[in-house]
Every structure is written in structure tokens, then in C-alpha cells.
N, C-alpha and C positions, 0 to 999 in steps of 0.2 A: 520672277525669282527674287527673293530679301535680298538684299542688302546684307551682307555682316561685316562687323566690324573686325578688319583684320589687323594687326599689328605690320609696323611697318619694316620689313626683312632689312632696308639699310642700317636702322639704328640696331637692331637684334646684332648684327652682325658688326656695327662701328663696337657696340658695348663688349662684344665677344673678341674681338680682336682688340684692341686698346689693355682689356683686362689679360688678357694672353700676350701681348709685347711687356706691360706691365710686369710682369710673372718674371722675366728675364732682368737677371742684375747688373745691367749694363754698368754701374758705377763701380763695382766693385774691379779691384787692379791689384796686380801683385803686391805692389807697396802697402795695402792695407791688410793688418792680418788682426784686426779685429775680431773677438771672440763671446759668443752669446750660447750662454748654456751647455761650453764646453766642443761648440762648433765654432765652425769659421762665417760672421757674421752673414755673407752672400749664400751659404748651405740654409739658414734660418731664415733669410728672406724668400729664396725660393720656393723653399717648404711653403708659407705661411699664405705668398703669393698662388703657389699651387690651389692651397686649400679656398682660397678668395673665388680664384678659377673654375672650381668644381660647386662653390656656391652659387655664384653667378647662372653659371651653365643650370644648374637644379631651380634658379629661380626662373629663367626664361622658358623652360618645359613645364615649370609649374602653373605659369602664369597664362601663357599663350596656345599649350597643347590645345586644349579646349577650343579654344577659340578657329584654330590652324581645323581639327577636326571636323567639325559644327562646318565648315564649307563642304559641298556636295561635291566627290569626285565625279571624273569624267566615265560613263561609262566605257566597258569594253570596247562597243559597237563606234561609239564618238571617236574614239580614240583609234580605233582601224580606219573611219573613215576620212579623219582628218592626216591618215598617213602616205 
């Protein structure tokens, strides 16, 4: 059986979690009532963080589906019999 080159699910998942804690406005505290574009500046980070998140996530299916697919599943039969 090839060899393929798989991506490795740790970093897939450090980059998706990092960028998804990231998303959360941890700095933001009642004392600051900072205003951007007529919101409250942590509503505009979020937003913006959100949309980072949902790039992120589109580049890592863009990138790696391929690659994740191109490996041969386990047949039916394999998989009943390793059960």
C-alpha cells in the first residue's frame, strides 16, 4: 500500500482551537466602553474574529480534504471483522 502524505490532526486542531479561543474577547471588561462603527469595540472583535474562524476552518477543508480522502477506507468486511 502508498504511503500518502497526511496532514498532521494535532496542528489541524492546535490551529483550530487557538483560532477559536482567539475569537473570544477576553480583554474586553465593563470599564471599557470603546466604540467602533457605532458598536461596542468587543461586538467588532468578535464579528471579525468570527469571520478569521470560518476562514481558517475553509482553508483547512480546502487544503487537506484531498488529501484526508486519497487514503483508502476500511472496508465493510475489515471493519466487521476487527469488531
Amino acid at each position: 500500500m502508498p504511503q500518502t502524505s497526511r496532514p498532521r490532526a494535532g496542528r489541524i486542531y492546535l490551529l483550530l482551537t487557538l483560532t477559536c479561543l482567539l475569537s473570544i474577547p477576553w480583554w474586553a471588561t465593563e470599564t471599557q466602553n470603546g466604540m467602533l462603527f457605532g458598536y461596542p469595540s468587543w461586538a467588532v472583535y468578535s464579528v471579525l474574529m468570527s469571520v478569521l474562524f470560518g476562514l481558517t476552518i475553509a482553508f483547512v477543508i480546502g487544503r487537506f480534504w484531498d488529501r484526508l480522502a486519497a487514503i483508502e477506507p476500511e472496508t465493510a468486511e475489515e471493519m466487521q471483522r476487527d469488531a
